[in-house]
C-alpha positions, 0 to 999 in steps of 0.5 A, a space after each residue: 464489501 464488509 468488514 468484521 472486527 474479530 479482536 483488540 489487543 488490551 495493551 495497545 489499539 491493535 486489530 484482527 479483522 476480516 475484510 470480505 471483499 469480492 474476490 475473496 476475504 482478506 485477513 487483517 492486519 495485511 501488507 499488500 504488494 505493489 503492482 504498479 503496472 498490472 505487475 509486481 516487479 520480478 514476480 509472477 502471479 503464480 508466486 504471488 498466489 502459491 509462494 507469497 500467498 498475497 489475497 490482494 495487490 495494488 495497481 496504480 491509476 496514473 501508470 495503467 491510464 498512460 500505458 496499456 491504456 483504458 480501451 485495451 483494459 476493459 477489452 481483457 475484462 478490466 485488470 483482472 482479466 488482463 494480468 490473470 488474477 483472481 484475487 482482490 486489487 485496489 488502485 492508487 488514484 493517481 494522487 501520489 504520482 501527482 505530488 512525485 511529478 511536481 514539474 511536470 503538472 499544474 494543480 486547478 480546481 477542476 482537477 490536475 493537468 499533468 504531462 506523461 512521463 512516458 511521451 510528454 503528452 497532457 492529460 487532464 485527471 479530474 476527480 469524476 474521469 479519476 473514478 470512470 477510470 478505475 472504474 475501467 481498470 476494475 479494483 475491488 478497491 478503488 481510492 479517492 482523488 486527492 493531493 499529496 503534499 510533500 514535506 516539509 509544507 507550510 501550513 497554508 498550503 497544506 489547509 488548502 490542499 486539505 480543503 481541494 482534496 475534501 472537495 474532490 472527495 464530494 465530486 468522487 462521491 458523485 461520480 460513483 453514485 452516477 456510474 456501474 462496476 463494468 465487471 459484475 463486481 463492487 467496488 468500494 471508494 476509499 477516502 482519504 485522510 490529508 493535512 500534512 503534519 498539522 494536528 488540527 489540519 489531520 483532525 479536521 481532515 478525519 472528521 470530515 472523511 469519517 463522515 462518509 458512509 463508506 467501507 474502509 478510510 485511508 490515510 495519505 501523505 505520510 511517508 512522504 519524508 517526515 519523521 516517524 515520531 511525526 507519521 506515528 503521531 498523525 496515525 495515532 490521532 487519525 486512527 482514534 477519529 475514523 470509524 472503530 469498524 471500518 478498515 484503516 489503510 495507512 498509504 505507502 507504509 513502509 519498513 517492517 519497524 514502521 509496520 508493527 507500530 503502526 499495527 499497534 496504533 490500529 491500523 489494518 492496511 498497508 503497502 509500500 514498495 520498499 520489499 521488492 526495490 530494495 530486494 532489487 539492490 540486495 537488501 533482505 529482510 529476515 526475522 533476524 535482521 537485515 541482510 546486505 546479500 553483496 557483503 563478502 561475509 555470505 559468499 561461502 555461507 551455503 545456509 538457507 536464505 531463510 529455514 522457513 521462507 526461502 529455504 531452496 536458495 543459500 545465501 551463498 547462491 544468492 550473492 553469487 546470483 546478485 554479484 553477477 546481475 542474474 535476473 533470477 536474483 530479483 526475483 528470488 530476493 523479491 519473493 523471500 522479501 514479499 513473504 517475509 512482509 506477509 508473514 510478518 503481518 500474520 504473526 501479528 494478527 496471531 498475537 492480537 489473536 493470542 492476546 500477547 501482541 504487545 510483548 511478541 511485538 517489543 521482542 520481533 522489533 529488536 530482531 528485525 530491525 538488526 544488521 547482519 
């Protein structure tokens, strides 16, 4: 995998870049979608490929270990082969789940003993059985076992954890320099930035990463509850340490708003699962604004859900969908709202490309971010 920066924005730290990844080069900046299960909730793969056309979705290392299982994974050819999909996938490490399932795990030096969610049993996650793992699930891009620290965190607790992660980091290292990909394909360790939001905590925290030899650099625990001053202040000092030419994914990040600035701060990468859960209770996001498809107001409007992304579809339809618990409203709600996602990072890269970036974006904030 490489990375290749094409342009920078003059009037912020925006980036247009192209990841070369192997199963298909992704254009940056980019929004993936989640699937956490081998699936991204209420759509097809099809939909993904053809409708969305998404060049890379997530799968999640804790939810894939627990159920279908390992065995059963490298059986099908990793998670590739088993959910028929020839694009690019990255993993979670399993690290955020450890931080959601607080009473349910114990955090040692050797790794996280946890109990499943689904049946109760303990499993231990180790940052070298964290990489056998992966490699076993089969991402393009896989990430480095850490912990997320939950907000707000005292500052000893997030040093500590801070220096646990770098550790685990150095195991996770080790471990991939011992093992093979599986399947014929790299993969490239992502490590990640912690540190909670602690300025010095998220410099030393950068410095450290940004010393690995490695083909992209993410940024963890944000997003966990904290301000957005406070995300867009520990993105801005991190993106300014890792290295100028690497990708920078920035983890579970967030609302189109959220998005654009933190394009404007430099970073390349995201995802976050709030396009298909809110599409799942109703909510649209549009290059308008933000449509609540329940409200009264659009039971008779018979005008396309959007001209250009979902123009097959009125609202009317949509609501008449919602109201009545109709599956197909999930997934045609989900799909208008991964597209938007992705067609809101490719305008982006289009006005980093055009060289008015900066203002595209003032103006695309005002619209999106309006309730219809």
């Amino acid at each position: 995998m490489k990375f290749t920066l094409e342009q920078t924005d003059d009037k912020s730290k925006a980036r247009a870049g192209t990841i070369h990844a192997p199963h298909g080069n992704i254009e940056t900046p980019i929004f993936m979608p989640v699937g956490t299960q081998g699936t991204v909730k209420a759509v097809s793969q099809e939909l993904l490929k053809n409708e969305i056309n998404a060049p890379i979705i997530l799968g999640n290392t804790y939810h894939l270990f627990l159920r279908p299982g390992i065995d059963l994974l490298k059986e099908a050819g990793g998670l590739h082969g088993f959910m028929n999909w020839d694009r690019n996938i990255l993993t979670d490490s399993g690290g955020y789940q450890v931080y959601s399932i607080s009473g349910q795990r114990k955090i040692k030096e050797e790794g996280v003993i946890f109990q499943s969610h689904i049946d109760g049993s303990k499993h231990l996650f180790s940052p070298e059985n964290v990489i056998d793992t992966q490699r076993a699930i089969g991402a393009d891009i896989i990430m480095a076992f850490d912990e997320c620290t939950p907000y707000p965190c005292e500052y000893d607790y997030a040093a500590n954890s801070m220096r646990m992660t770098h550790r685990w980091l150095d195991r996770c290292f080790d471990q991939m320099d011992k093992t093979e990909p599986l399947y014929g394909h790299e993969q490239s360790l992502f490590p990640i930035v912690q540190g909670s939001v602690y300025p010095e905590l998220r410099k030393q925290s950068a410095e450290y990463i940004a010393s690995k030899e490695a083909n992209g650099y993410a940024i963890g625990g944000l997003s966990v509850g904290e301000p957005h001053e406070d995300m867009y202040a520990m993105t801005d000092l991190v993106c300014g340490i890792l290295p100028y030419d690497k990708p920078r994914y920035l983890m579970g990040v967030g609302t189109p708003a959220n998005i654009l600035e933190c394009i404007s701060l430099g970073v390349d990468m995201f995802d976050c699962v709030m396009p298909t859960r809110n599409a799942r209770n109703g909510q649209l996001f549009t290059k308008n604004g933000i449509i609540n498809i329940k409200n009264q107001r659009w039971q008779n409007d018979l005008s396309p859900v959007d001209d250009e992304l979902t123009p097959n579809y009125s609202k009317a339809y949509l609501r008449h969908l919602t109201i009545s618990k109709e599956y197909l409203a999930s997934q045609i709600a989900s799909t208008h709202n991964l597209s938007f996602y992705l067609w809101l990072v490719k305008e982006a890269r289009k006005h980093i490309q055009a060289g008015d970036f900066s203002e595209w974006k003032e103006t695309t904030m005002k619209s999106i971010t309006t309730r219809l």
